[in-house]
N, C-alpha and C positions, 0 to 999 in steps of 0.2 A: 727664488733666484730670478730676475729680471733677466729681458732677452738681451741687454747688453753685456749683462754678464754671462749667460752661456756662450755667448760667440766668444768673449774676451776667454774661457776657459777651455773652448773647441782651439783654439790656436795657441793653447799656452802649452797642450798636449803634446808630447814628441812623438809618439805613436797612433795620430790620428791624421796623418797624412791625406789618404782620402775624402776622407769627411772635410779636410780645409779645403780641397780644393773644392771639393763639391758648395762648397759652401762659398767660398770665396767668389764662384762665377756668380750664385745666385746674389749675392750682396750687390754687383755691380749689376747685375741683370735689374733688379730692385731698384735701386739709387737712381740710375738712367730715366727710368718709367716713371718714381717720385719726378724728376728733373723735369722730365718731357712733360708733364701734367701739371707742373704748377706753371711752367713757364707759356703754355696754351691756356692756361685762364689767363694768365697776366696782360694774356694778349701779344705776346714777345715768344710765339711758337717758332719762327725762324734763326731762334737763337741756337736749338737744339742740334742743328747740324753744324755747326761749327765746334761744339762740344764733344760732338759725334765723331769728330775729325782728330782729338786728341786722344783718342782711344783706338781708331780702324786704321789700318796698315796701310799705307798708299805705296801703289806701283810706280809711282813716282818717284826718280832719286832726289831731286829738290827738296819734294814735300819731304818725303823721309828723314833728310837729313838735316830738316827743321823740328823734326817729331821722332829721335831715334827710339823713345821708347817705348812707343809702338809694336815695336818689332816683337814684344811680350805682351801688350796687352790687348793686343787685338784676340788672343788664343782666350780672353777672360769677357769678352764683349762680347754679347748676341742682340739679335732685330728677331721677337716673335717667338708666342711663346712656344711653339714648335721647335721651334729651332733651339731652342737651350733645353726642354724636354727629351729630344731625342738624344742630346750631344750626353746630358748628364746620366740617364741611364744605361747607356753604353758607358762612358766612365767608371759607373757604380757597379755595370756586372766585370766587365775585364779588369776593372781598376783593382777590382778585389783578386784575382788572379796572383796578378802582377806583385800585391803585397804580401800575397801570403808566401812567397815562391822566390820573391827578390827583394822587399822588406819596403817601408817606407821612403826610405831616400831613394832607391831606386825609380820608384816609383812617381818622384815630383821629378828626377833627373829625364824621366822619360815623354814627362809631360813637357817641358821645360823647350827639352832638346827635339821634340816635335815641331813642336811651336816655332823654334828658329828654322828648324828642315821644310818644313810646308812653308813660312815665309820667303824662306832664299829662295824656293824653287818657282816660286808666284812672283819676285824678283825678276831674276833670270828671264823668267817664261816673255814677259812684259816687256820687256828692255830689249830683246835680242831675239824672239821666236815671231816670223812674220806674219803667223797667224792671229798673234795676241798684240801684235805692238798698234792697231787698229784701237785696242780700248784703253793705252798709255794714260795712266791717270785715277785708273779704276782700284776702288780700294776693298779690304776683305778683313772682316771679322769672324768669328769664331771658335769655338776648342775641335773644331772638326780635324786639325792637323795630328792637335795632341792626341787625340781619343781614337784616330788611325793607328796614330803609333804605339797605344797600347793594346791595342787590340791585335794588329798584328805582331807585335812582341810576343804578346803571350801566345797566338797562333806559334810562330816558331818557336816558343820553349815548350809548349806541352800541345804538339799538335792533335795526339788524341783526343784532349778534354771534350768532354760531352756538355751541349747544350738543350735540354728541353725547349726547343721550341712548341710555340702554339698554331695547332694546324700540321706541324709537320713532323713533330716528335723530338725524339734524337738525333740531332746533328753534331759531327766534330768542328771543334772551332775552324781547322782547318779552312772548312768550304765556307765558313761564316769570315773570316780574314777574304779569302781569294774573291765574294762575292762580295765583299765591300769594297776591293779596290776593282773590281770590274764595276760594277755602277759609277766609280768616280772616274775610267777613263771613258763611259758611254756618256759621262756628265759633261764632259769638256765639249760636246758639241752641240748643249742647252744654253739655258740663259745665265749659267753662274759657274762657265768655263774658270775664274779667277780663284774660286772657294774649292772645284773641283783637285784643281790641278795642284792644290795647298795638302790636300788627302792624300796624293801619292806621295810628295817630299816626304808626309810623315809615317806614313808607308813603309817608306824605303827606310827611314831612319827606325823604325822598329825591328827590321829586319835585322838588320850590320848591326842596331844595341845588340840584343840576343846573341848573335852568332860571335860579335866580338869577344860577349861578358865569358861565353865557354870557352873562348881564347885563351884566357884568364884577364883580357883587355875589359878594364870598364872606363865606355867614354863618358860617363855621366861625372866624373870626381871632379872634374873642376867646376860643375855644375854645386856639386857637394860641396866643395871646398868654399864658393861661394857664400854660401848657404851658412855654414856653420861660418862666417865673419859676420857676419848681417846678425844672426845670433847672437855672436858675442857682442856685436856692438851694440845691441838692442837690450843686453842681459842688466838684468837691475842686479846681481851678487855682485857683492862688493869683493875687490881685490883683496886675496890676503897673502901677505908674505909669512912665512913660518919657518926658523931657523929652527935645525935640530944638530945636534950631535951624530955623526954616522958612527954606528958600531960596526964592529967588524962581522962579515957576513958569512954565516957558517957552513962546513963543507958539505955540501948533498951530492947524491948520489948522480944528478943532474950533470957535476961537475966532475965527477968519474965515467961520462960517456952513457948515462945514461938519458932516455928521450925526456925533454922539460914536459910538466904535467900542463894539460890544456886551461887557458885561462876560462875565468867564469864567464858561462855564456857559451863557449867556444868550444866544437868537439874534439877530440883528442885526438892528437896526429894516427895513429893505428886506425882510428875510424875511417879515418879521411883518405887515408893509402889502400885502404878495404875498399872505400867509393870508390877509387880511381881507376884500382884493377877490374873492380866488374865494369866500368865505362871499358876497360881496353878490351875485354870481352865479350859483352854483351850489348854496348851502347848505350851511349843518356837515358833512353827510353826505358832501359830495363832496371832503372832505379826508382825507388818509392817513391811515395811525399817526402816523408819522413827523413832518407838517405841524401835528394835533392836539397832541403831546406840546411841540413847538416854541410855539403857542398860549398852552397854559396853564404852561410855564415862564416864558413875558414876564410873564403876569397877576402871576407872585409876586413881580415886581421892585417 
């Protein structure tokens, strides 16, 4: 299988969420650096910033709203290869968290809706805070918003989670969340105050996903809802109409009062009233993997 075929088959997958995105940065990270190096031999190396400008978020509202779509892919652009290495393995260990625990859509919805939260607040910060409005103009690339807000998501849904750190052992995500967003507010008074200050929007948007989603509020659906039109308009199955005859549909027990049996996939309402009493009991925390995952697959129904 050739490498155009595996990526064409990485994104043909419905359940391989993570891996697109991970993959998706590196293509563009790739593509840019092919760019920037044919067009330095060509001799035409100052073309590269103005290409540069069709991808990086400007704190300008002019420019921006000469370049609205931006405001997405500046979270898929990275300068150095440090700076897409760090971004993407933080991605790849919470990213996996976040899927196993809230599922794939979730999980592009959180990246998504990072991406706009770290921007509007790099916006705002720009436009209206007197300490920023001195660099009006200044633009900001990276998935550093999204990868906040996964990170901190999964900090607020399973605060416990343990991470083997190297050098330092077992840490709960917990202080691995709080000590990422404390470096990005000690960061807003270095030299990349603009990318800092994108880390807490998305930050704060990991936070409110989370605690809404246990609401029973998920603000990622329209993100979803999206998403699945983009799909269907991109779907090569062809429409089919199929007329049938309805017969008449016979009496079960369903229809004398008793609970409808749980669809495929989906766990049975008595399970889920089982979760819900030990939350009113014992609290989120006192539920499994297993009872958790069962939770928030009813929520999708």
């Amino acid at each position: 299988m050739s490498v155009f075929q595996e990526i064409r088959t990485a994104f043909d997958r419905r359940d391989n969420a993570l891996n697109q995105l991970l993959l998706l940065n590196v293509l563009v990270f790739a593509a840019l650096i092919i760019l920037h190096a044919g067009l330095t031999i060509g001799g035409v190396g100052g073309l590269y910033e103005p290409v540069l400008r069709q991808f990086a978020m400007s704190s300008s509202l002019p420019v921006l709203a000469r370049h609205p779509w931006t405001v997405l892919t500046y979270a898929f652009t990275h300068e150095g290869f440090f700076h897409i290495l760090f971004n993407l393995l933080n991605l790849y260990w919470f990213g996996q968290i976040i899927r196993e625990y809230l599922g794939n859509r979730r999980l592009v919805s959180l990246y998504v809706l990072g991406a706009l939260a770290g921007g509007l607040v790099f916006l705002l910060s720009y436009n209206f805070l007197p300490a920023f409005r001195p660099g009006l103009g200044a633009s900001v690339v990276g998935a550093s918003a999204s990868v906040t807000a996964i990170i901190v998501a999964a900090a607020t849904l399973l605060p416990d989670f343990t991470f083997m750190l190297i050098f330092l052992g077992p840490v709960k995500i917990k202080w691995i969340a709080l000590a990422v967003v404390l470096i990005s507010l000690a960061g807003i008074n270095g030299g990349n105050p603009g990318g800092e200050i994108t880390h807490l929007g998305g930050a704060l948007l990991g936070f409110v996903f989370v605690k809404q989603l246990k609401a029973g509020r998920d603000l990622g659906r329209p993100i979803q809802a999206i998403g699945d039109w983009i799909g269907n308009l991109f779907s090569r199955r062809p429409s089919m109409s199929v007329s049938t005859t309805r017969r008449p549909e016979p009496v079960t027990t369903a229809a004398r009062g008793a609970r409808p049996a749980a669809a495929p996939g989906q766990p049975h309402p008595d399970e889920v009233d089982s979760i819900l009493e030990k939350i009113s009991r014992s609290g989120y925390e006192s539920l499994s993997k297993d009872e958790k995952q069962k939770l928030f697959r009813a929520s999708q129904q």
